[in-house]
VOSE-861288 format. One record per residue (C-alpha): residue in one letter; x, y, z. Coordinates in Angstrom, 1 decimal, padded with zeros to 4 digits. Layout:
BEGIN
DRENVEX,A,X,Y,Z
...
//
This chain:
BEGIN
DRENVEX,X,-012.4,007.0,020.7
DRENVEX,X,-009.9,008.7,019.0
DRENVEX,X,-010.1,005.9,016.1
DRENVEX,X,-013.7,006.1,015.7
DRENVEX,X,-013.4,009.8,014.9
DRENVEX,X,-010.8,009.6,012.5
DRENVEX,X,-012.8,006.4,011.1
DRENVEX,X,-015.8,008.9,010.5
DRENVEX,X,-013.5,011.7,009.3
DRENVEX,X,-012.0,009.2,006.4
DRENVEX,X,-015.8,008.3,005.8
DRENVEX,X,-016.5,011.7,005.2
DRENVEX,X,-014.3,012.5,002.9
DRENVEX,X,-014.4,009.8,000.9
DRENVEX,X,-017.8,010.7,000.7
DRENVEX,X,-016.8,014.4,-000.7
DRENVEX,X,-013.7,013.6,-002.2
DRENVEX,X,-013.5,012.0,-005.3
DRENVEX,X,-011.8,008.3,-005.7
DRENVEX,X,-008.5,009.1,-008.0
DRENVEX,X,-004.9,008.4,-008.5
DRENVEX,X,-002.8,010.4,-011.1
DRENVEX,X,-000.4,007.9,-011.6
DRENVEX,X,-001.9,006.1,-014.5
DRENVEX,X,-001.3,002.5,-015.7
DRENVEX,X,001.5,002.8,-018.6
DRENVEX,X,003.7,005.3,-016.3
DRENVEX,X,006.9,004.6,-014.6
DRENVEX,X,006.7,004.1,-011.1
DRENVEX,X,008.7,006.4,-009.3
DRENVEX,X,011.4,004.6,-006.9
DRENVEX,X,012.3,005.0,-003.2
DRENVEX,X,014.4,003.5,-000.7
DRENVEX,X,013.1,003.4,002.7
DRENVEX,X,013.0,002.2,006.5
DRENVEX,X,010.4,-000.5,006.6
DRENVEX,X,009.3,-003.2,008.8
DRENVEX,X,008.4,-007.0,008.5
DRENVEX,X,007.7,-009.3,011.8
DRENVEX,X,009.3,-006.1,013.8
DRENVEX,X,012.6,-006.1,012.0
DRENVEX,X,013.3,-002.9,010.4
DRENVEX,X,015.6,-002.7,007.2
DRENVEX,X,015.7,-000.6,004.3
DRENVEX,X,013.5,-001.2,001.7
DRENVEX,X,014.2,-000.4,-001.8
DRENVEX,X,011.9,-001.0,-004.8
DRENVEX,X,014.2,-001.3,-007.8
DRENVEX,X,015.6,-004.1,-005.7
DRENVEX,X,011.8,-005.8,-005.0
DRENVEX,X,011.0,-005.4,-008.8
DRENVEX,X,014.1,-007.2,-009.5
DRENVEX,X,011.9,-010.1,-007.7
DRENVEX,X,008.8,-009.6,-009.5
DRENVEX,X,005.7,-007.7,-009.6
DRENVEX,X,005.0,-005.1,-006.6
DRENVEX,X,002.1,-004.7,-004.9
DRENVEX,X,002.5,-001.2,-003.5
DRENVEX,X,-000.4,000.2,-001.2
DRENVEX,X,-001.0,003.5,000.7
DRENVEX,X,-003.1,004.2,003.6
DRENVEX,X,-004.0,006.9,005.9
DRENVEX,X,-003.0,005.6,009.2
DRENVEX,X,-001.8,002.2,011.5
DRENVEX,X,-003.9,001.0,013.7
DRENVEX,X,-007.2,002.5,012.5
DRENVEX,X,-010.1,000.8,012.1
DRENVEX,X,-009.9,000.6,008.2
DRENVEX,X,-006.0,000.5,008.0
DRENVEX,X,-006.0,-002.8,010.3
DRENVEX,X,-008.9,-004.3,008.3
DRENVEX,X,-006.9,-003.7,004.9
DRENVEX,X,-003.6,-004.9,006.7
DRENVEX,X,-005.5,-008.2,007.6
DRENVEX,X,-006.5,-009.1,004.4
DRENVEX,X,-003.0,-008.1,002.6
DRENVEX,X,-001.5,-010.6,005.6
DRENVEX,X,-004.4,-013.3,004.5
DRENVEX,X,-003.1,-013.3,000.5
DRENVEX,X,000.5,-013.3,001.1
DRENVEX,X,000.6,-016.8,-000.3
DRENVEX,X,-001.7,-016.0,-002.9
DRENVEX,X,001.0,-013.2,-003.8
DRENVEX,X,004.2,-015.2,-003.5
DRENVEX,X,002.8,-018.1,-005.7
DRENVEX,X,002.2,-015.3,-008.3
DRENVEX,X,005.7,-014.2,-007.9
DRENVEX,X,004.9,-010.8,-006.6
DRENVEX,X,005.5,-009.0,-003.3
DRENVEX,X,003.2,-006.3,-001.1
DRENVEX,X,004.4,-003.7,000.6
DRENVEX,X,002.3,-000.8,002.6
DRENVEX,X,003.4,002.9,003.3
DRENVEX,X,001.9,005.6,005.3
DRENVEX,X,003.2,008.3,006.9
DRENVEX,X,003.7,006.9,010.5
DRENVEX,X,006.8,006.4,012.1
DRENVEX,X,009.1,003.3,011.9
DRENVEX,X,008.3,002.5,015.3
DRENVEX,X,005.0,002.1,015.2
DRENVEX,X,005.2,000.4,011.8
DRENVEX,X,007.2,-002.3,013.6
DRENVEX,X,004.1,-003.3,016.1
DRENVEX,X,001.9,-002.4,013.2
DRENVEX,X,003.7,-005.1,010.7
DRENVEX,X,003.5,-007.6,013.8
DRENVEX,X,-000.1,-007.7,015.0
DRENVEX,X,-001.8,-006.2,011.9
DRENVEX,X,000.7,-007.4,009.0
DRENVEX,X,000.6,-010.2,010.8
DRENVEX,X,004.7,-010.5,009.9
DRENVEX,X,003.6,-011.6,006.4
DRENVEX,X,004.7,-008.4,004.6
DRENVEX,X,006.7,-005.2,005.5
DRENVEX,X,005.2,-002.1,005.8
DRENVEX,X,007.5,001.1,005.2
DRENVEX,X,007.6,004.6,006.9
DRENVEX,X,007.1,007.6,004.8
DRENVEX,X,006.9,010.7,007.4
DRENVEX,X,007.7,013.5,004.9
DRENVEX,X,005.4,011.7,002.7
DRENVEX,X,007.9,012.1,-000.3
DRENVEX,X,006.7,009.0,-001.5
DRENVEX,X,003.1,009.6,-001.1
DRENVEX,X,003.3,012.9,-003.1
DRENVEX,X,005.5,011.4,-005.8
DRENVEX,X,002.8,008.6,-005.8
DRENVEX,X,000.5,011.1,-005.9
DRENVEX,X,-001.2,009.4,-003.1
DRENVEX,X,-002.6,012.3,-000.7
DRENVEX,X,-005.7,012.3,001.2
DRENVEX,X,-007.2,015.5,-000.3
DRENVEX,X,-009.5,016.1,002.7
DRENVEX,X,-006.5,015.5,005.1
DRENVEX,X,-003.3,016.0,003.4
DRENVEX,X,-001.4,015.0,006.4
DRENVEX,X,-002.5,011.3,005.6
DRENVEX,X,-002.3,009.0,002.6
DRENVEX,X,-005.3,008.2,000.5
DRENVEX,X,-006.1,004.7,000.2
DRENVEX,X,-004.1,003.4,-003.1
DRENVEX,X,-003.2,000.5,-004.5
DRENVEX,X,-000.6,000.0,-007.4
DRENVEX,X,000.8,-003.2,-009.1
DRENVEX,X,004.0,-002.5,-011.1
DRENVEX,X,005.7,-004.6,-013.4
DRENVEX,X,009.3,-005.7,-012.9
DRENVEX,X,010.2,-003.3,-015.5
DRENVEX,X,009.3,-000.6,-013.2
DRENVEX,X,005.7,000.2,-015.4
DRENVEX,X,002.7,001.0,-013.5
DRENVEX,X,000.3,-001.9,-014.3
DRENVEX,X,-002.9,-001.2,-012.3
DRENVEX,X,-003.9,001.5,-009.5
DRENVEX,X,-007.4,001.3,-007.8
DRENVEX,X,-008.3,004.6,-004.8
DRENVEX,X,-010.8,004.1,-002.8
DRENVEX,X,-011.1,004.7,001.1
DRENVEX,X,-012.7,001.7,001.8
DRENVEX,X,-010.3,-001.2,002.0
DRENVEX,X,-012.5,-004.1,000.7
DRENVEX,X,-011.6,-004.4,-002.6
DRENVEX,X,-008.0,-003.8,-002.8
DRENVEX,X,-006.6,-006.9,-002.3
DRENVEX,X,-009.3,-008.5,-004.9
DRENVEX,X,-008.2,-006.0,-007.2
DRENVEX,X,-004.7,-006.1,-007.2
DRENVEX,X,-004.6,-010.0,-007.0
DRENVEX,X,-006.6,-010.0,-010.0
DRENVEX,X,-004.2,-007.5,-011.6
DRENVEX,X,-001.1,-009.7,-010.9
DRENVEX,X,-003.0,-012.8,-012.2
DRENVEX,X,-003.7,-010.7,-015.8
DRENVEX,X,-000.2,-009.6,-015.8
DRENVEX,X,001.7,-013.3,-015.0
DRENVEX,X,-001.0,-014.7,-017.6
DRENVEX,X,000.5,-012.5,-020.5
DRENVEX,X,003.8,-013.1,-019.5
DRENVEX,X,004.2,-016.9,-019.6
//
């Protein structure tokens, strides 16, 4: 019950809120080390470390375990591969605890990418990636950044259809010009 009304809250105010991110494409992405979780396992997640990889998929959303959060989660877990044999890694961040991220990144994440915990939301306000309507959660936003550390693509919007699309497509642009 609960989920349904903070499903209809988030509806709302995407409705009233407008879709941006002030991060634009061209800045540097700000880094951060945190507690995340992949397949249960918690570690420390840093993401000069993960750039040093490749590209970086780096998405925000409001909550685990909600209705849109689980459906986004889903389809992040579904393109892993299509990720990997770009070259480029995902990771999601929200405010929620590590603990809950851990059963989040098992049933949800499906253990095919970590999410991190963010629960002074340091990295959400340095991403600039606040829920207007309800600052206590993240807004829905997706960035791809560069290995250089570059911010390459960002796409807000609450619902989380088109993220994955997006960023994929993103990625595929980037790699393409750098072959």
């Amino acid at each position: 019950m609960i989920n349904k009304f903070f499903a209809l809250g988030l509806l709302a105010a995407s409705v009233s809120t407008p879709a941006h991110s002030a991060l634009n494409t061209g800045t540097m992405a700000p880094n951060f080390v945190t507690q995340a979780s992949m397949g249960g396992k918690v570690f420390t997640y840093s993401l000069a470390d993960a750039l040093k990889k490749g590209p970086v998929v780096l998405y925000f959303y409001p909550a685990a375990f909600t209705p849109g959060c689980t459906i986004e989660a889903h389809d992040f877990a579904d393109a892993t591969d299509k990720y990997r044999t770009l070259g480029a890694t995902v990771i999601g961040v929200s405010h929620d605890d590590i603990e809950k991220l851990s059963r989040f990144s098992v049933s949800e994440c499906r253990s095919k990418f970590p999410v991190a915990a963010d629960p002074d939301q340091s990295i959400m306000k340095s991403y600039d990636a606040i829920l207007t309507a309800r600052p206590e959660y993240a807004n829905r936003t997706s960035y791809v950044i560069a290995p250089g550390g570059e911010i390459i693509y960002t796409y807000t919007d609450l619902q989380p259809d088109k993220h994955v699309e997006n960023t994929l497509e993103a990625v595929r642009k980037w790699v393409a010009g750098h072959k």
